[in-house]
C-alpha positions in Angstrom: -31.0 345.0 -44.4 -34.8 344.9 -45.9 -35.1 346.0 -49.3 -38.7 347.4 -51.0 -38.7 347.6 -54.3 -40.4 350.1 -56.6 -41.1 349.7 -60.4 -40.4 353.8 -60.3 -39.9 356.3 -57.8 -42.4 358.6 -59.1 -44.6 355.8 -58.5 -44.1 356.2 -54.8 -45.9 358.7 -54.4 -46.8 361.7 -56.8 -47.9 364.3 -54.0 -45.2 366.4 -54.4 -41.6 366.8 -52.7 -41.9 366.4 -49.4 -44.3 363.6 -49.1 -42.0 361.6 -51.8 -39.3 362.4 -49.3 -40.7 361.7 -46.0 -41.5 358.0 -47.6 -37.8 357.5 -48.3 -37.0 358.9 -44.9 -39.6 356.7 -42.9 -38.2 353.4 -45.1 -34.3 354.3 -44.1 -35.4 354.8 -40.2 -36.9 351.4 -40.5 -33.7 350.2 -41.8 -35.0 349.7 -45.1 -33.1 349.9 -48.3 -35.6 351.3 -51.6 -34.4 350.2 -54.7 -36.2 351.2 -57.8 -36.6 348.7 -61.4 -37.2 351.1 -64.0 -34.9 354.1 -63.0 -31.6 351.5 -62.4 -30.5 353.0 -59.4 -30.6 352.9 -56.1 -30.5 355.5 -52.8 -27.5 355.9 -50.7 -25.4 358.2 -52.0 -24.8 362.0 -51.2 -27.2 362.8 -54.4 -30.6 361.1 -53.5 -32.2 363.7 -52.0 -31.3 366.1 -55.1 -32.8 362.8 -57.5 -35.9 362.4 -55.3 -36.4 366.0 -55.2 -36.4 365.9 -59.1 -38.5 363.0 -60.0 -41.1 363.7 -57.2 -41.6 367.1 -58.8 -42.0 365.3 -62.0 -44.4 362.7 -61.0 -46.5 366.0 -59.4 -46.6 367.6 -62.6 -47.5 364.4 -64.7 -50.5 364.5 -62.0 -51.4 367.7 -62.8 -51.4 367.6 -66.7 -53.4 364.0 -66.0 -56.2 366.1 -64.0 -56.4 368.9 -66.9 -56.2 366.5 -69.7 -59.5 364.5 -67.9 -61.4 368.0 -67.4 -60.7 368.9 -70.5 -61.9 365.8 -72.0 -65.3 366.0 -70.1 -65.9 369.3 -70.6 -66.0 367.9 -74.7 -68.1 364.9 -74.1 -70.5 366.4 -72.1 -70.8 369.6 -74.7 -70.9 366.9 -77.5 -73.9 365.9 -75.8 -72.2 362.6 -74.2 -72.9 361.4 -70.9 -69.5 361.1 -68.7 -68.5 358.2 -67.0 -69.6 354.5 -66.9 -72.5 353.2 -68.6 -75.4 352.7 -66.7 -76.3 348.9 -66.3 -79.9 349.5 -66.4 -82.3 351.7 -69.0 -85.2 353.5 -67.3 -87.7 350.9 -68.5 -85.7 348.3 -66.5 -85.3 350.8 -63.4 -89.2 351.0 -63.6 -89.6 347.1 -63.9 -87.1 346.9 -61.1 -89.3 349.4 -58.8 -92.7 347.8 -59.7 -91.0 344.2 -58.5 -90.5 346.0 -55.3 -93.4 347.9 -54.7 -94.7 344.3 -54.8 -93.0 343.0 -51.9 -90.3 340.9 -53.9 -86.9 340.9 -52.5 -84.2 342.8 -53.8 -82.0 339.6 -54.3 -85.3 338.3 -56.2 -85.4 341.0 -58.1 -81.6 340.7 -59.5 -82.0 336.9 -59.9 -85.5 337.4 -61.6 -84.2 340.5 -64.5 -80.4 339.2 -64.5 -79.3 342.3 -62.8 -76.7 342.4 -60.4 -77.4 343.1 -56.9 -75.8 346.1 -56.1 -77.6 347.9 -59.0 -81.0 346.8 -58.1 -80.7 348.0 -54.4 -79.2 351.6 -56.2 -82.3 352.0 -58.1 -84.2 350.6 -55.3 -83.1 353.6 -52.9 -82.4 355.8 -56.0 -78.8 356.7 -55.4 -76.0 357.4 -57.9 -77.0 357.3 -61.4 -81.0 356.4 -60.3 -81.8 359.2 -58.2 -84.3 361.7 -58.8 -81.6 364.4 -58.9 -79.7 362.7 -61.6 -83.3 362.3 -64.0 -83.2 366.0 -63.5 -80.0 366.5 -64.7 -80.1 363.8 -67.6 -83.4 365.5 -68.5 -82.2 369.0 -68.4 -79.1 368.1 -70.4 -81.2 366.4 -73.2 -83.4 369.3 -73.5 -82.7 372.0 -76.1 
């Protein structure tokens, strides 16, 4: 018999109840045995659905206080005044440089070898998407302005 092993079985899976259990059901009708590190136990016996059931509604839970502990935090950073999310890799003086390289024909692989940027990021502020579109100056703007 194959075993898979999981470090815990809210790790599995933590959308809910019955997707937690229709894993452990499509793993036994492949003939496979799950065996989980950090609980200590293992699934076979008359009980497992009732201990699936359990820690599957846990692991949702612990999803859900995750997703209003995250909101809550950006709802603060972004009153605070912050910006949420990753720093940008570029300032808008080197978006600018990075546009006037271009509107001069040079390459965007150039252009990242030339200012030490990496690709990806030049070709975003080259077709202004994510963080170097128009829409998100707008936004930036409007959230710096009193």
């Amino acid at each position: 018999m194959a075993r898979v092993y999981c470090y815990r079985l809210d790790r599995l899976s933590r959308g809910g109840i019955r997707e937690t259990l229709a894993i452990v059901q499509d793993l036994k009708a492949s003939g496979c045995e799950l065996v989980t590190l950090a609980d200590g136990f293992t699934l076979g016996g008359p009980g497992d659905e009732v201990v699936l059931a359990v820690l599957a509604w846990a692991a949702q839970m612990e999803r859900a206080a995750i997703g209003e502990r995250i909101k809550s935090a950006r709802l603060r950073v972004e009153s605070a005044g912050g910006q949420w999310g990753r720093p940008r890799r570029v300032d808008d003086a080197q978006a600018a440089r990075v546009r006037e390289l271009k509107s001069e024909g040079r390459s965007v692989r150039a252009i990242a070898i030339a200012l030490k940027i990496p690709r990806t990021t030049v070709g975003e502020v080259v077709a202004e998407k994510g963080a170097y579109s128009r829409a998100s100056k707008r936004r930036r703007k409007a959230r710096l302005t009193p």
